[in-house]
Kinemage of the C-alpha trace (Angstrom):
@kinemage 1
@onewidth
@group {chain A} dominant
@subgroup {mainchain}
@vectorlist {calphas} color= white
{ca unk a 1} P -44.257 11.363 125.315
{ca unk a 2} L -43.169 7.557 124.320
{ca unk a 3} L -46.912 7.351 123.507
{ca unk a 4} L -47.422 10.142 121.179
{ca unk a 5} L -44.441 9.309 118.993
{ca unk a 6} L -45.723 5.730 118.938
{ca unk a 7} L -49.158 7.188 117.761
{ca unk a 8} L -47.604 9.303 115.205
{ca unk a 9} L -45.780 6.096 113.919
{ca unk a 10} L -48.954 4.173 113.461
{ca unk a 11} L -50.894 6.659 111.738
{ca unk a 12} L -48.787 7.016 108.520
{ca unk a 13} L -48.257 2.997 108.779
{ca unk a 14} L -52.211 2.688 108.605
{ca unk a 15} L -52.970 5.886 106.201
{ca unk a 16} L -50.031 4.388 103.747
{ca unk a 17} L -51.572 0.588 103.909
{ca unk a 18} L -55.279 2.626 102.850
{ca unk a 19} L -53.662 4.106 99.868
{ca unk a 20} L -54.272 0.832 98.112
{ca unk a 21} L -51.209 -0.136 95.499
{ca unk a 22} L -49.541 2.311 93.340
{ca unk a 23} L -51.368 2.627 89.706
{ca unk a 24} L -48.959 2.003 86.499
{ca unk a 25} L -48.461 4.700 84.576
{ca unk a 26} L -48.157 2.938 81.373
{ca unk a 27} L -52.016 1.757 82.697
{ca unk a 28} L -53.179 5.443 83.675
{ca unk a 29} L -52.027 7.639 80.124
{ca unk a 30} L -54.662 4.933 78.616
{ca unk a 31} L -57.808 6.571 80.486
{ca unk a 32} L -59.590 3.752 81.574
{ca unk a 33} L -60.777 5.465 84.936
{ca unk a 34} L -62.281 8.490 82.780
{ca unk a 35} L -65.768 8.285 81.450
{ca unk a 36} L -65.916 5.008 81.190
{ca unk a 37} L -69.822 3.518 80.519
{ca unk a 38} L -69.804 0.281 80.383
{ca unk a 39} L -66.913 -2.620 80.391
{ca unk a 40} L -67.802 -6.284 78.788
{ca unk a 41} L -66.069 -9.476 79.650
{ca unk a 42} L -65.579 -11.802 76.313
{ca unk a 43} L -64.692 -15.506 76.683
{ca unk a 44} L -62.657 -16.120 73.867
{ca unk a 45} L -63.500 -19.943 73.705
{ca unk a 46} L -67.192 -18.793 72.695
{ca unk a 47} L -69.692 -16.417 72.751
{ca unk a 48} L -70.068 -15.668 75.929
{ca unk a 49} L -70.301 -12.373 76.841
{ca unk a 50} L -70.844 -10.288 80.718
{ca unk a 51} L -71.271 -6.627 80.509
{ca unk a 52} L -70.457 -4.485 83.521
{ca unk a 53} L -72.805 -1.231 83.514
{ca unk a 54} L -72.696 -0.344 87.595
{ca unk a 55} L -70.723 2.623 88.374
{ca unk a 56} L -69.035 1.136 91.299
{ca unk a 57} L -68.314 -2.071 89.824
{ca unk a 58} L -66.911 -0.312 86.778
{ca unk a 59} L -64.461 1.669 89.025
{ca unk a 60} L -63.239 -1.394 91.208
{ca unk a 61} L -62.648 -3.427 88.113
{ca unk a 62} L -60.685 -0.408 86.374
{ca unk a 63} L -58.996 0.149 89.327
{ca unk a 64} L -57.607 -3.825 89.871
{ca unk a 65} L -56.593 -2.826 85.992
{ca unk a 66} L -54.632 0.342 86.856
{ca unk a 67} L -52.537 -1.412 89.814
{ca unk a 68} L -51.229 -3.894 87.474
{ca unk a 69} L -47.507 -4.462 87.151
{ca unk a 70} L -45.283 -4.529 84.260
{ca unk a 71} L -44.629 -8.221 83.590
{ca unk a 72} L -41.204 -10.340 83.223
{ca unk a 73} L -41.905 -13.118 81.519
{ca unk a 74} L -44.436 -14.203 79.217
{ca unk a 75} L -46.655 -17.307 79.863
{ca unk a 76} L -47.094 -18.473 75.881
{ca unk a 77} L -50.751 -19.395 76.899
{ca unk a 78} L -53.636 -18.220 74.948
{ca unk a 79} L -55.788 -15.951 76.042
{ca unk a 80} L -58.925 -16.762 78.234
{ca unk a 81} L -61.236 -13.383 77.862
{ca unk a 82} L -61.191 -9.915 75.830
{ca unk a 83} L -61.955 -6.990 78.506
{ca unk a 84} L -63.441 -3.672 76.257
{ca unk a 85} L -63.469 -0.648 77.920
{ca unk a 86} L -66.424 1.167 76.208
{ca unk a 87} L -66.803 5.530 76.478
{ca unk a 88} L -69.950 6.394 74.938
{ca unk a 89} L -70.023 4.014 71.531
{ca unk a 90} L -66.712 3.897 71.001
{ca unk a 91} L -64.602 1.271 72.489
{ca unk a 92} L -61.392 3.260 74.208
{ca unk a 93} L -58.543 0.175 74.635
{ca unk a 94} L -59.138 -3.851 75.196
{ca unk a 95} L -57.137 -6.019 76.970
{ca unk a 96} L -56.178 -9.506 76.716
{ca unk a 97} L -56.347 -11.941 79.795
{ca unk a 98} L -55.342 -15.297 80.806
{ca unk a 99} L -57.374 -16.571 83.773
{ca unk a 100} L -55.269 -18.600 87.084
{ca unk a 101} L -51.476 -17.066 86.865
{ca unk a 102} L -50.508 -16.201 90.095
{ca unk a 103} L -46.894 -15.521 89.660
{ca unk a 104} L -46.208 -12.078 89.529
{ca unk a 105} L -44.001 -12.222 87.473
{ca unk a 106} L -45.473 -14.220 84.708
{ca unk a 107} L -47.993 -11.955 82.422
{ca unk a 108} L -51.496 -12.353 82.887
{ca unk a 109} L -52.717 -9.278 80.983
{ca unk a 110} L -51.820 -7.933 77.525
{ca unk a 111} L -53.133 -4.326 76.059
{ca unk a 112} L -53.695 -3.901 72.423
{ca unk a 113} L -50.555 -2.587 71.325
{ca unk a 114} L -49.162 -5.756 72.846
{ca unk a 115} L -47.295 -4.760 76.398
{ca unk a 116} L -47.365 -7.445 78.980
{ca unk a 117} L -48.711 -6.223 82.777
{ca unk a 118} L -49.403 -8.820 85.720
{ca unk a 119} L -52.867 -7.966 87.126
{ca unk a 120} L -54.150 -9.658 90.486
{ca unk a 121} L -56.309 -12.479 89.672
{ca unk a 122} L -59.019 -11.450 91.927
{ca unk a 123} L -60.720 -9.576 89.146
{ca unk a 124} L -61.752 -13.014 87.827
{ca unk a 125} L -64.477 -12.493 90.931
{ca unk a 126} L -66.553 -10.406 88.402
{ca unk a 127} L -66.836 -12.331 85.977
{ca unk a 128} L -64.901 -16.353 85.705
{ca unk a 129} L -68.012 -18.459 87.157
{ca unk a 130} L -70.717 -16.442 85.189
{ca unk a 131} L -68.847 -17.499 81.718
{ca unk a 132} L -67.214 -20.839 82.488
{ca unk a 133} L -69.987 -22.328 84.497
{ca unk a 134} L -67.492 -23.564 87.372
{ca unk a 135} L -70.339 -25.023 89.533
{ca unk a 136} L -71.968 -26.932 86.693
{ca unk a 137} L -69.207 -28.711 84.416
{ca unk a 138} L -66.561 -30.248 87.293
{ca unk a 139} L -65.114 -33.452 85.467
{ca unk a 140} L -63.828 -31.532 82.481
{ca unk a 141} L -60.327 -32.557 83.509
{ca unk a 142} L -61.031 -36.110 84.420
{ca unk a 143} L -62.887 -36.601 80.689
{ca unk a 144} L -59.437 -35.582 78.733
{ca unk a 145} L -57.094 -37.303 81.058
{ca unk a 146} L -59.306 -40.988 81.400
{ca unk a 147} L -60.302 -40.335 77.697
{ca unk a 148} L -55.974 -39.700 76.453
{ca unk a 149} L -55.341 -42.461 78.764
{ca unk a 150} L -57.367 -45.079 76.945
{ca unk a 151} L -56.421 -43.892 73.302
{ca unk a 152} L -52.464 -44.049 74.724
{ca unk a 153} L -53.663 -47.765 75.326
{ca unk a 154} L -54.884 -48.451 72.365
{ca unk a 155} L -52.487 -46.938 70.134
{ca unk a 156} L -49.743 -48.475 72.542
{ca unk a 157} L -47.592 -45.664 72.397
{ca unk a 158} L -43.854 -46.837 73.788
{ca unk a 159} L -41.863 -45.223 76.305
{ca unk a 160} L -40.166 -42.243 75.264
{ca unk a 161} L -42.240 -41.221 72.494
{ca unk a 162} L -44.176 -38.370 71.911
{ca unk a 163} L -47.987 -37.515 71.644
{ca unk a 164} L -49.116 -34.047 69.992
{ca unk a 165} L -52.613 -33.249 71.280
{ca unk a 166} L -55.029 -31.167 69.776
{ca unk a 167} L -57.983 -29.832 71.522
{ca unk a 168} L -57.741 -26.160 70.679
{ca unk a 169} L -61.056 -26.653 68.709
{ca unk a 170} L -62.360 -28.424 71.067
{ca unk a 171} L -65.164 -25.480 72.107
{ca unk a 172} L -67.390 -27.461 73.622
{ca unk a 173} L -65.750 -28.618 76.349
{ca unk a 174} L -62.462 -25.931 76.518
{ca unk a 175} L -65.017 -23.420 77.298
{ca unk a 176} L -65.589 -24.797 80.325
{ca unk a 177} L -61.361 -25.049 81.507
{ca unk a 178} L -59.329 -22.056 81.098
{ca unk a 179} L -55.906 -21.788 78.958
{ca unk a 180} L -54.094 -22.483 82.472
{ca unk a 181} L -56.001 -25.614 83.720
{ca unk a 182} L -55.685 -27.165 79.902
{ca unk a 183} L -51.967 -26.990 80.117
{ca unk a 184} L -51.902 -28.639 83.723
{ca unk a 185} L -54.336 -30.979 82.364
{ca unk a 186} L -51.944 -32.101 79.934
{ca unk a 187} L -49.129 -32.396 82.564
{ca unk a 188} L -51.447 -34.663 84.747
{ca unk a 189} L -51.682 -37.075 82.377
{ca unk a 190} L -50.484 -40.777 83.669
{ca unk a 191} L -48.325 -41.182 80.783
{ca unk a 192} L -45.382 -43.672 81.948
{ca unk a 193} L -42.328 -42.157 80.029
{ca unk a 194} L -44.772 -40.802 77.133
{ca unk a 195} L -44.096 -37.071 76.236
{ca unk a 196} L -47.418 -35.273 75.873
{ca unk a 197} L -47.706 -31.756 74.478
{ca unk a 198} L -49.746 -29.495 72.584
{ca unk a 199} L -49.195 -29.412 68.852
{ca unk a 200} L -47.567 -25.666 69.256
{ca unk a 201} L -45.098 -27.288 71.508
{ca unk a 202} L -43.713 -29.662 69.436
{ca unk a 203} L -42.591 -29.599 65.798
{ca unk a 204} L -42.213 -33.162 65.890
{ca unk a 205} L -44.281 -36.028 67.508
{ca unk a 206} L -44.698 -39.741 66.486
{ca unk a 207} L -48.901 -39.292 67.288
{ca unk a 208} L -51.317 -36.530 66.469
{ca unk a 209} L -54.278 -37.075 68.234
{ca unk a 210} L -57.415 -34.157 67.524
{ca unk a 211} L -60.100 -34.809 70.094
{ca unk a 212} L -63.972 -33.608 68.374
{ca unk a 213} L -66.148 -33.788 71.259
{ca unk a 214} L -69.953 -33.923 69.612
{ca unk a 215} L -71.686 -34.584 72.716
{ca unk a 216} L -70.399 -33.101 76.295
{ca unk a 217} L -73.265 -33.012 79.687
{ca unk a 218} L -70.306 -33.665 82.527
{ca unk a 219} L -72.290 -37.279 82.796
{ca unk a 220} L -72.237 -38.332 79.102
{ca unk a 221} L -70.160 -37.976 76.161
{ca unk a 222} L -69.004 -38.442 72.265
{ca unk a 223} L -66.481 -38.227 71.019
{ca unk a 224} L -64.458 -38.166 68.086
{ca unk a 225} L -60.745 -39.433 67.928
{ca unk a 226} L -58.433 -38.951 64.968
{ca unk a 227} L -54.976 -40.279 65.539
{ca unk a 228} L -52.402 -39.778 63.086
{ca unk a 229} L -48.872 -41.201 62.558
{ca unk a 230} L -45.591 -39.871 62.257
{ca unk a 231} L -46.053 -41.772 58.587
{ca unk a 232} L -49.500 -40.214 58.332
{ca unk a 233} L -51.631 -43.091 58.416
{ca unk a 234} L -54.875 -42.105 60.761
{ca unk a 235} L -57.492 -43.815 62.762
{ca unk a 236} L -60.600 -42.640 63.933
{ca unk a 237} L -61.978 -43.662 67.269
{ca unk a 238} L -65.666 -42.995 68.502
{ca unk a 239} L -66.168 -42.950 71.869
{ca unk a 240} L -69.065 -42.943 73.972
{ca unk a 241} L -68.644 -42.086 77.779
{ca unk a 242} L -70.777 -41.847 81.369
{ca unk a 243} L -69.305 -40.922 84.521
{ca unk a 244} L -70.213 -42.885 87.181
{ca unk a 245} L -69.105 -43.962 90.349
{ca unk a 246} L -66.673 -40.800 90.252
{ca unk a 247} L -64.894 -41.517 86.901
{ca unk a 248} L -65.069 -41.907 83.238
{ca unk a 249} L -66.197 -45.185 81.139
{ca unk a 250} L -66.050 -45.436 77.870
{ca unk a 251} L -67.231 -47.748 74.852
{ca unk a 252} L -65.265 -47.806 72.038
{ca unk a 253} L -65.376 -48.275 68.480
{ca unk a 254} L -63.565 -47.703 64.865
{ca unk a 255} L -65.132 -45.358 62.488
């Protein structure tokens, strides 16, 4: 007898854990798991685009969609990729996604009539490496943080000041780092008592430094650095860069 009840507990434990997590209804009255065709993945940094056509794939990835949960705070990132969910022609809703959260509470996925959901970040597996060439472009972070490093040198920004820096143009090496890994970037910075922030962050700053990267191959670079006073006189730096022996060296040189 102790053994059937046991049994009977263990099959509802193991048919509830199947049932996969609950779908949001906010998520479900948009239709995403009817008819849909096709889905395509936009980077939002560039053109790059991944279109899902299989039938399975299509119904996992709408599925990781419909399980998302409303969201309680909002990250103030940018966001990495556009998903469109395409019936036929006509595109039926499109999300906005920021690659990397994995707070659960912290949004990670916005619909277009602006409500904030936390999806689980293992939908990236579709689609993050094809369109941000992980394998191929590692010392992304390394180039901002050696390159700010040396212009903080130059400059000799004091102690307790602050540096607004501007890479959001910066397409041809942000494509490669997601919204996430920029802002950590930023944070990792060896700054010694120097505030660094992005120019959104800050209404005031005593440097504005805009980084044009012309040339970018994860072994060489140049670059272009304008830095700009808090009484608006600006310098330009050019840079050229190799990394070798695991880091970045650069010569330097005024405009």
């Amino acid at each position: 007898m102790k053994r059937v009840v046991a049994l009977l507990i263990i099959i509802p434990f193991l048919f509830t854990s199947c049932m996969g997590r609950k779908k949001n209804p906010a998520l479900t009255n948009l239709r995403i798991d009817k008819d849909i065709e096709r889905i395509t993945v936009m980077n939002n940094k560039y053109a790059g685009k991944y279109t899902i056509i299989d039938k399975k794939t299509i119904e996992r990835f709408s599925n990781i969609i419909l399980e998302a949960k409303d969201a309680k705070s909002d990250s103030t990132l940018e966001s990495d990729f556009t998903f469109d969910f395409y019936s036929e022609s006509k595109c039926v809703v499109s999300f906005k996604y920021i690659a990397g959260i994995e707070d659960e509470n912290t949004a990670n996925l916005y619909d277009d009539k602006g409500r904030s959901y936390h999806v689980d970040n293992s939908i990236e597996d579709e689609f993050i490496n094809r369109l941000m060439k992980k394998g191929s472009f590692k010392h992304v972070s390394e180039y901002y943080e050696s390159l700010l490093s040396l212009i903080f040198e130059k400059i000799n920004i004091k102690n307790g000041q602050i540096a607004a820096v501007d890479i959001k143009k910066d397409f041809l090496v942000t494509k490669y780092i997601t919204s996430l890994e920029q802002k950590k970037m930023i944070e990792n910075i060896d700054n010694k008592g120097i505030t660094v922030k992005f120019p959104k962050e800050s209404e005031k700053y005593d440097y504005y430094i805009l980084i044009d990267t012309r040339k970018y191959n994860d072994n060489t670079c140049k670059t272009y650095v304008t830095v700009t006073d808090s009484l608006g006189s600006k310098v330009i730096y050019v840079l050229e860069g190799n990394y070798t022996n695991s880091k970045w060296s650069y010569y330097i040189k005024y405009k």
